[in-house]
C-alpha positions as a LaTeX table, in Angstrom:
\begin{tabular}{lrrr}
\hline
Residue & $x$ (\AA) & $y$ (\AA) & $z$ (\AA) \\
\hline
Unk1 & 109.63 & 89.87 & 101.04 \\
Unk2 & 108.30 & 87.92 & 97.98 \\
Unk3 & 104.74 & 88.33 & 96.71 \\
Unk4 & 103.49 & 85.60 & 94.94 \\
Unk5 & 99.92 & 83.87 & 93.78 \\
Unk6 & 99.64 & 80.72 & 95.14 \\
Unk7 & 98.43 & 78.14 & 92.54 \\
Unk8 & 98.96 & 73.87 & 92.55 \\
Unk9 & 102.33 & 74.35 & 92.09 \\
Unk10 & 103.30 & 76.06 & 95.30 \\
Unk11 & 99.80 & 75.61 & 97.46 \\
Unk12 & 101.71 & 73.31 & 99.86 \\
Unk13 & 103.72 & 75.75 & 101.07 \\
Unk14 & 100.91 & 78.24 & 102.23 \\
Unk15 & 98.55 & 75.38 & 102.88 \\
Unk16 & 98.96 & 75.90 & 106.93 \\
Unk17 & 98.06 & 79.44 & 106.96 \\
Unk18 & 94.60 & 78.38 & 105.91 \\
Unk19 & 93.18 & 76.71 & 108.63 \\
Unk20 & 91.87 & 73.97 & 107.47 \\
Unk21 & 90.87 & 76.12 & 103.95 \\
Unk22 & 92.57 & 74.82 & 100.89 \\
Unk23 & 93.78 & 77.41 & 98.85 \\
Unk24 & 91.90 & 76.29 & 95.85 \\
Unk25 & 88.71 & 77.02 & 97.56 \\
Unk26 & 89.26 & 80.77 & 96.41 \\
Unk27 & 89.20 & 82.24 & 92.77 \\
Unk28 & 92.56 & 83.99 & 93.53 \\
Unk29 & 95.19 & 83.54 & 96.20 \\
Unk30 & 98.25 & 85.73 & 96.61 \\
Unk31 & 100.92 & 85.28 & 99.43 \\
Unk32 & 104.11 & 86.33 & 100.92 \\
Unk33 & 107.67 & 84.76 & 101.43 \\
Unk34 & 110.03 & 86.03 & 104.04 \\
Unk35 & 113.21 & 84.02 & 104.09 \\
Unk36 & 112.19 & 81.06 & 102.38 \\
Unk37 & 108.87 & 80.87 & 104.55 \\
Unk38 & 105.17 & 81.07 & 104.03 \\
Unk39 & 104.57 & 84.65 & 105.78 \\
Unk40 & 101.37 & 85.52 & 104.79 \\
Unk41 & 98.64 & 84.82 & 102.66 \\
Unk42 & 94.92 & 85.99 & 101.32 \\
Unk43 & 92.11 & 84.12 & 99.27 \\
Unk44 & 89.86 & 86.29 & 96.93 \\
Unk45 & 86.17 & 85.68 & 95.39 \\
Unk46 & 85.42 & 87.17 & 91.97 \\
Unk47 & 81.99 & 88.05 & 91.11 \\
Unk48 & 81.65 & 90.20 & 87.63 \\
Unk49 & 83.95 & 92.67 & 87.90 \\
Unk50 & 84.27 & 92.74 & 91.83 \\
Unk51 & 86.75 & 90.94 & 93.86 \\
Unk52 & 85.79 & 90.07 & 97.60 \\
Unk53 & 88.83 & 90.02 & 100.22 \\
Unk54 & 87.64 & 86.45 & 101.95 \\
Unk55 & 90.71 & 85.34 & 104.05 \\
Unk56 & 94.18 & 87.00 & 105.11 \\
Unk57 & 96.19 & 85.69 & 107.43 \\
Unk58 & 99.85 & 86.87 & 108.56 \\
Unk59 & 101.75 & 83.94 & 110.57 \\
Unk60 & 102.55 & 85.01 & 114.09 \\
Unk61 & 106.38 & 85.48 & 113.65 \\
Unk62 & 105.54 & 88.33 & 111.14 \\
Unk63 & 103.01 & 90.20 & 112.35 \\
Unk64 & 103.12 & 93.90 & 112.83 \\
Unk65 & 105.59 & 94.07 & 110.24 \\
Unk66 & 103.40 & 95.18 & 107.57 \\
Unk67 & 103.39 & 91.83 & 105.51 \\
Unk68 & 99.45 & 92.14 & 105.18 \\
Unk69 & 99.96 & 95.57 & 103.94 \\
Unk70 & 102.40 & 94.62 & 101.24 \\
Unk71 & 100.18 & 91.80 & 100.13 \\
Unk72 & 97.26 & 93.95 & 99.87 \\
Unk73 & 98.65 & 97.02 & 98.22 \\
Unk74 & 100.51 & 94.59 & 95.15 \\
Unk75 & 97.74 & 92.67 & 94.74 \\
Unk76 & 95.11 & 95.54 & 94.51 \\
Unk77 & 97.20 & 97.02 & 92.30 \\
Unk78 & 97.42 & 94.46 & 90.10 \\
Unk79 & 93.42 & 93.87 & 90.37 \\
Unk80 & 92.98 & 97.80 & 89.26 \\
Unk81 & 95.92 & 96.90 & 86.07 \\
Unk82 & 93.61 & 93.85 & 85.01 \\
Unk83 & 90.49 & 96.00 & 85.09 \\
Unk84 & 88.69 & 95.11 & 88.36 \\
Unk85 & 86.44 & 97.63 & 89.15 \\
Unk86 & 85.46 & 96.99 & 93.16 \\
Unk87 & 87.17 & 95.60 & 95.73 \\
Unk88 & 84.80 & 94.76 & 99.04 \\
Unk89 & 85.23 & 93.08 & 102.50 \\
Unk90 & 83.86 & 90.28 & 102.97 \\
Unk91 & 83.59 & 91.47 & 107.02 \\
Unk92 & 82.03 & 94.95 & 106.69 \\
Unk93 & 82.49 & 95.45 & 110.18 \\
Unk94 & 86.40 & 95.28 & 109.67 \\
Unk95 & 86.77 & 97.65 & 106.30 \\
Unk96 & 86.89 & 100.42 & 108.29 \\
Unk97 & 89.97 & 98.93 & 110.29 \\
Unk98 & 91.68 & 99.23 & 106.46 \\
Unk99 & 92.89 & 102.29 & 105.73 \\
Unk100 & 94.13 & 101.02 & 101.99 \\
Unk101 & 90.63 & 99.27 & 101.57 \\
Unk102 & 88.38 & 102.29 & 102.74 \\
Unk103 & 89.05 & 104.16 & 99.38 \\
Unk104 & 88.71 & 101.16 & 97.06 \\
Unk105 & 85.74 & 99.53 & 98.51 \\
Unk106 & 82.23 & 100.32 & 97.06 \\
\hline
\end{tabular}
């Protein structure tokens, strides 16, 4: 697996796992290759200091193999390196459901 932010240069390639979202529509985008294929991808808000998980999505052929995990735990680890201070869910209801979220969310 290849983690990567997704930016003009390679948005095509993720484009589908948005639904209809463009990629741009989000202040930061991250996602993940598996064998030369879009696997997975999330879109991020910034507000201040706080970053707001918006969108992830894991394409059907790679679910449940812990692609979402992967993307989430590299790219709130890089957040935390660049000085982010809080990282929320945009779906409240569904933090709980994230173990790696529970202990960064405020």
């Amino acid at each position: 697996m290849i983690l990567t932010a997704i930016g003009n240069d390679n948005a095509h390639a993720f484009k589908h796992l948005f639904h209809g979202t463009a990629p741009d529509a989000y202040d930061l985008c991250v996602g993940a290759i598996e064998d030369n294929t879009a696997a997975a991808a999330a879109g991020f808000s910034q507000i201040g200091d706080s970053v707001f998980l918006d969108y992830i999505y894991v394409a059907p052929d790679f679910r449940r193999q812990k692609f979402a995990t992967a993307l989430l735990e590299e790219t709130l680890s890089e957040l935390k390196n660049v000085g982010i201070a809080a990282v929320h869910v945009n779906y409240p209801e569904k933090a709980d459901d994230i173990p790696l979220l529970r202990s960064m969310t405020g």
